[in-house]
N, C-alpha and C positions, 0 to 999 in steps of 0.2 A: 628922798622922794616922798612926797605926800601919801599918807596911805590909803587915800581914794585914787588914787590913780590906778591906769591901769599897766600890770606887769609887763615887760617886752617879750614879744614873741621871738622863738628862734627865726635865723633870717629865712624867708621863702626858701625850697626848695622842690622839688617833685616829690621829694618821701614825704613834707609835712604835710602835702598840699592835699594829699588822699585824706588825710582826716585835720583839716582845715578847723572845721566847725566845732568837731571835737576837744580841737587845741584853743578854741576860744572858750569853751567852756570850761576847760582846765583852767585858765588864766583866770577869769573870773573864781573859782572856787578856790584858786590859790590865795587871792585877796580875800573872800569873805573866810578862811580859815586861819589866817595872820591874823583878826583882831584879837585884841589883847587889853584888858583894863592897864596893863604896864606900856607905856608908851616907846618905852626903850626893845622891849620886843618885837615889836612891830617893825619900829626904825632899823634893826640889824636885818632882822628877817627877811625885810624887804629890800637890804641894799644888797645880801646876797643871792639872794634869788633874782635880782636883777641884774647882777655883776658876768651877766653873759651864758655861755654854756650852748649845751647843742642839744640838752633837754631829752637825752637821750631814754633816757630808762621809764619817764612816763610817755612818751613815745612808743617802744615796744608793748608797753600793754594795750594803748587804744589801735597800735594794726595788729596784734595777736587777738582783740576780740571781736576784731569786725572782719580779721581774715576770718573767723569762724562764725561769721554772718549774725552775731550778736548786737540783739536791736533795743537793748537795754541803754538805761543811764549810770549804771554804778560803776560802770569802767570808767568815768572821770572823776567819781571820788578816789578810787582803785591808782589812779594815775598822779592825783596828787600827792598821795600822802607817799607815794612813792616817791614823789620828787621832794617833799619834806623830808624821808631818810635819806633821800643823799645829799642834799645841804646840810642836814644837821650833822652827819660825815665830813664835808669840809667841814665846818669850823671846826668842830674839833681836831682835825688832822693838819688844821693849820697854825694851831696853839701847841700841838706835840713837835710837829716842826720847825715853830717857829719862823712861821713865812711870812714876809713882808706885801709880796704881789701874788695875785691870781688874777688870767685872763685881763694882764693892763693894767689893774687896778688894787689899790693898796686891800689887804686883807682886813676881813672885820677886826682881830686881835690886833693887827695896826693901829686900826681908825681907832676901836675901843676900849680894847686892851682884853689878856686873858680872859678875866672872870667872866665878863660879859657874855663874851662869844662860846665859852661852855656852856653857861646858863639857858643863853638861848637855843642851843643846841638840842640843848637836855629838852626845852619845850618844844622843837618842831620833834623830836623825837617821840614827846607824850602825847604831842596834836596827831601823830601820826596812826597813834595806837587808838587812839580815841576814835577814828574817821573806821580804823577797821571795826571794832566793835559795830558801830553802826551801817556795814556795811551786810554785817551777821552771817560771815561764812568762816565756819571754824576751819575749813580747809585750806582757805587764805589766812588765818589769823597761822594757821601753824607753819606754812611755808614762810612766810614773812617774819613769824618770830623764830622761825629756824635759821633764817638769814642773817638776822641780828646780831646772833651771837655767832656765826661763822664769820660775818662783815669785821667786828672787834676781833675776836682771834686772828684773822688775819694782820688787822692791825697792830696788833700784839708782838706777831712772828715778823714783820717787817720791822718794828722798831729794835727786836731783839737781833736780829738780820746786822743791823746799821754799824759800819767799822770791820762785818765780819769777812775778809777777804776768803773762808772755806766756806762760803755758800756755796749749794752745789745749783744745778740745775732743776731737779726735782725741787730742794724748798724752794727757789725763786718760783716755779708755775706753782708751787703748793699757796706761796705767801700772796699771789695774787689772784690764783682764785679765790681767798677765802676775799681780800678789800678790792676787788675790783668786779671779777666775775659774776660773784653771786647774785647782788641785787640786779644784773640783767637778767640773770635766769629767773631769780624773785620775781620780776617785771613780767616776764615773758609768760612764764608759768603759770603766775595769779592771774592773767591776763587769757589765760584759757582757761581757769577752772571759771570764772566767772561766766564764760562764755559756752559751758557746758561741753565743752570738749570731750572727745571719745579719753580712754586710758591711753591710745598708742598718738593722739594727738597732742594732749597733755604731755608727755612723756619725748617727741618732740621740741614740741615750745620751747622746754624748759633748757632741753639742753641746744639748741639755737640761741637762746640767752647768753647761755654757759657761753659757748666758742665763742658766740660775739662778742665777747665781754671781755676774754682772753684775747684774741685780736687787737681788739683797740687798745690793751693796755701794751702790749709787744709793740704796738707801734707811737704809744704813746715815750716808753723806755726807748725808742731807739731813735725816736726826735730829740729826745734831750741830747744826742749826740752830733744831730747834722741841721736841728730846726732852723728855723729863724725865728730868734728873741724875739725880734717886734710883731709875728704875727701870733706865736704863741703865747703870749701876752707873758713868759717869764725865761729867766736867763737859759741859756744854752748852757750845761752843765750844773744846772741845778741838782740833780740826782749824787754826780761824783762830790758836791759840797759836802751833803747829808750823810756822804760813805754808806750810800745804798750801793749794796752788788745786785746790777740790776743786768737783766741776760746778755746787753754788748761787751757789758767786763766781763761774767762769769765765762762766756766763749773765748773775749780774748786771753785770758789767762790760761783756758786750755788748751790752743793750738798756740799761741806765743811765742817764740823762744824765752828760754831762763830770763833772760835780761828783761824784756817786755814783761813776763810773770811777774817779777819781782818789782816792778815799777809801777804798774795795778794793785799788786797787792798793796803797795807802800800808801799808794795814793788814797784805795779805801779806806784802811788804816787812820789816818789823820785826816782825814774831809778836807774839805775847802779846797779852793782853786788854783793850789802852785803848780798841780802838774800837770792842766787842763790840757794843755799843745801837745804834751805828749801822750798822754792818754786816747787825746782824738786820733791823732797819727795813728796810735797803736792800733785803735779797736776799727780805722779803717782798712791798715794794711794786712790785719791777720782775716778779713773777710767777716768779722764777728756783725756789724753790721748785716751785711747779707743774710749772714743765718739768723737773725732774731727776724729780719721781715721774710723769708721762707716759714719761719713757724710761725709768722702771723697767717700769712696766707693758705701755709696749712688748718689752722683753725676757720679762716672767713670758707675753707672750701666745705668744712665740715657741717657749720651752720648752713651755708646752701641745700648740703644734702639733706637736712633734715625739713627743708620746704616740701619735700613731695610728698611729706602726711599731707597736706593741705591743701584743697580746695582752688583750683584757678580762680583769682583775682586780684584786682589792682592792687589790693591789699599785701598780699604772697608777692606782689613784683615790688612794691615799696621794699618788703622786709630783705629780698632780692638784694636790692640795690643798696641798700644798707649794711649787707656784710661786705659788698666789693668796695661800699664806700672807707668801712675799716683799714683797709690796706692801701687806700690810692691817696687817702686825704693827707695835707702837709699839717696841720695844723691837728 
């Protein structure tokens, strides 16, 4: 795509629609912060950030600051370069896995190979850092660079995870809060200090972040069991390939019989997809499904309850509707 164009918007909804104007000014500063004298940077940069999503995480900051009636504009740099760390997160997490598709479409490491797509990583990662400097809140510069290095740790603990059929329960919530959770708390958080938030509202946000963040990955882990490939733009059992023990195996191997234990485990063990038929069978007849969407919905209830720091308005119903969205959404 030409790099004057302009970036796709997530599709309409009622939660973008509250900060509409917002999310166009994000888009726009997502284009003028991709230039680049290297042309090849531009061109990934923009085909990932175009390659779909739901735009979530600079989302959370522009309704965490206008729930707090913040009449500023730094919350749309605040939003983008949030949304540059989590692209520059895909790629890299798509060169350590070696994935061919995300959301339908072939991955940059596909299209361009390795080196590339780390490269460019590395740079929405230093555009990122760059944007908060200039943004001149050291209390956002530390929440976000404390995110950083929890977001890799997690990373870390998940790859060392991969094969290991004694994951327990604790390191799987441990390994996802650190790559998935955090930068919505990051999001949500920086998204009230900017907005000058009281301590007990700040202290909210953040963990509204937290749970939501946990949410949608417990239901992102237990679509890879029942989705549908074509709408989640990648294979159903992509997870049991990788011999991630992600929570429908870690439960199914807990209440299982011997035989079902032993055939999870086998499966984590060696990845790839010979014993997909049974593995689904398993993890739907022991209930382990059920329980991984129980503790999502235990998290989306958590995040709700942390709304009534805050102020009625449309804003607080967007963020509302956004944790029940975590738990109802197929995709």
């Amino acid at each position: 795509m030409p790099v004057n164009a302009t970036p796709s918007r997530p599709a309409p909804s009622p939660i973008h629609a509250v900060v509409a104007d917002d999310f166009s000014a994000v888009n726009r500063t997502v284009l003028d912060q991709l230039a680049s004298r290297i042309p090849l940077v531009e061109t990934i940069g923009q085909y990932i950030i175009e390659s779909g999503g739901k735009r979530l995480r600079p989302l959370l900051v522009l309704l965490s600051a206008r729930a707090l009636d913040y009449r500023g504009d730094q919350h749309i740099a605040l939003a983008t370069l949030i949304e540059f760390m989590h692209t520059s997160t895909l790629l890299h997490d798509d060169v350590v896995d070696e994935s061919h598709m995300r959301r339908g479409k072939a991955t940059a490491n596909d299209a361009w190979g390795n080196a590339p797509s780390v490269l460019v990583g590395d740079f929405l990662y230093s555009r990122s850092f760059q944007m908060m400097v200039e943004i001149g809140s050291m209390r956002i510069m530390e929440v976000l660079s404390k995110a950083t290095c929890t977001i890799a740790e997690g990373e870390v603990q998940q790859l060392t995870n991969v094969g290991n059929p004694d994951t327990d329960e604790a390191a799987y919530f441990d390994t996802i809060m650190g790559k998935t959770a955090m930068l919505f708390e990051a999001a949500s958080h920086s998204g009230a200090i900017i907005a000058g938030a009281s301590p007990e509202q700040e202290q909210a946000l953040a963990a509204y972040g937290r749970y939501l963040g946990l949410a949608f990955q417990l239901i992102d882990d237990l679509l890879d069991y029942q989705g549908d490939a074509e709408a989640m733009g990648k294979n159903v059992g992509d997870d049991l390939a990788e011999g991630k023990p992600t929570l429908p195996l870690i439960q199914a191997m807990a209440v299982g019989t011997p035989e079902q234990t032993k055939l999870v485990r086998r499966a984590i063990r060696k990845g790839g997809l010979d014993h997909l038929d049974e593995v689904l069978a398993i993890v739907d007849s022991t209930g382990a499904l059920d329980y991984t969407r129980a503790k999502a919905e235990e998290m989306s209830a958590l995040a709700l309850n942390e709304l009534k720091h805050l102020p009625p308005s449309e804003f607080r119903d967007a963020m509302a509707q956004l944790a029940r969205l975590a738990v109802e959404r197929k995709t």
